[in-house]
N, C-alpha and C positions, 0 to 999 in steps of 0.2 A: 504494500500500500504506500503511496505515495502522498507524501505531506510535504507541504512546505509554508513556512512562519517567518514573516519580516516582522523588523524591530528597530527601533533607533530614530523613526521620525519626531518631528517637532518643529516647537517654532525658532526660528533664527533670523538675525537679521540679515540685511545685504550686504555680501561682503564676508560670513561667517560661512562655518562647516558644519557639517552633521555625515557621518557615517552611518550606512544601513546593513544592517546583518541580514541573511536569510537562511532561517537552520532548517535542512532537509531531511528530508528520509525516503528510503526506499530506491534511493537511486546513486547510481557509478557516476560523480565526479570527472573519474579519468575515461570515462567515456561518454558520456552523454554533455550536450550544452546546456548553458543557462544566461539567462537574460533578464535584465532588470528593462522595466515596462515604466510609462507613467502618463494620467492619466489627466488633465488640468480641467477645471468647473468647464462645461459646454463643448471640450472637446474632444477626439476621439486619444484614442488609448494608441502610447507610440513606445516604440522601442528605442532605449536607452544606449544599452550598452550590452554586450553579448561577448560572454568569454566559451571559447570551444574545449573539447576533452583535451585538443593537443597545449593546450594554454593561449590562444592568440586571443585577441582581444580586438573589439569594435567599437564603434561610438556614432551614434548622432552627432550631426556637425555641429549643433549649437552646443555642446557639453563637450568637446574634442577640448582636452588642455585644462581640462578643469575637474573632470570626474573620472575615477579611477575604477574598473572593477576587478577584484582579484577571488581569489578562493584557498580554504585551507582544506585540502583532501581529508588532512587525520579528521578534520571536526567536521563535514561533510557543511561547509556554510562556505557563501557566497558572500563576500562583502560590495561595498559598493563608494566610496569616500566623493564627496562632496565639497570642491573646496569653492571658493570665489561664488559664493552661490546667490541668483539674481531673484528676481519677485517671478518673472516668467519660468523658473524652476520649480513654482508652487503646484502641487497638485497630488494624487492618491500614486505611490511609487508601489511596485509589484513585482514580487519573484516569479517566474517561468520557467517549465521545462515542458522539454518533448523527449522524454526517455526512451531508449529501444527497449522492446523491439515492435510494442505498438505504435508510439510516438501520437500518445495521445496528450491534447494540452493540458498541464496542470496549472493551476495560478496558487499563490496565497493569497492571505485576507487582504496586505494591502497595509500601506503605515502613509498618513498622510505629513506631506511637509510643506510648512507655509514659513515662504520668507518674507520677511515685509521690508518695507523699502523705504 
């Protein structure tokens, strides 16, 4: 069974940081992707940033240079670091995967971050 729990939102201001964790279960790490999502008032749901099994890493242009995402296999979580963070970063931030070998979509609940400005 697969679970996943993000944790670490809040409010900040413009200009601060926040780090978001997301503890998994049920799934390989070293072989399956995961991807931070995120979601702002009235708009659709965008993908963030995306680290692969083999470790490469992606980003959204607007967060390129500014959000980092990493993972620690031994503790099977996802982090996600936030630095320089602007008001249009506000919104419901979400963990992802598509595990094999169904690669069906999982989300968590979701941690919301609002920075204000």
């Amino acid at each position: 069974q697969v679970q996943l729990g993000e944790s670490g939102g809040g409010l900040v201001q413009a200009g601060g940081s926040l780090r978001l964790s997301c503890a998994a279960s049920g799934i390989d790490f070293s072989r399956d992707v995961m991807d931070w999502y995120r979601q702002a008032p009235g708009k659709l749901r965008e993908l963030v940033a995306r680290i692969t099994s083999g470790g490469s890493t992606d980003y959204v242009d607007s967060v390129k240079g500014r959000f980092t995402i990493s993972r620690d296999i031994a503790k099977n979580t996802v982090y996600l670091q936030m630095n320089s963070l602007k008001p249009e970063d506000t919104g419901v931030y979400y963990c992802h995967t598509r595990p094999r070998p169904t690669y069906r979509n999982y989300w968590g609940q979701g941690t919301q971050v609002t920075v204000s400005s």
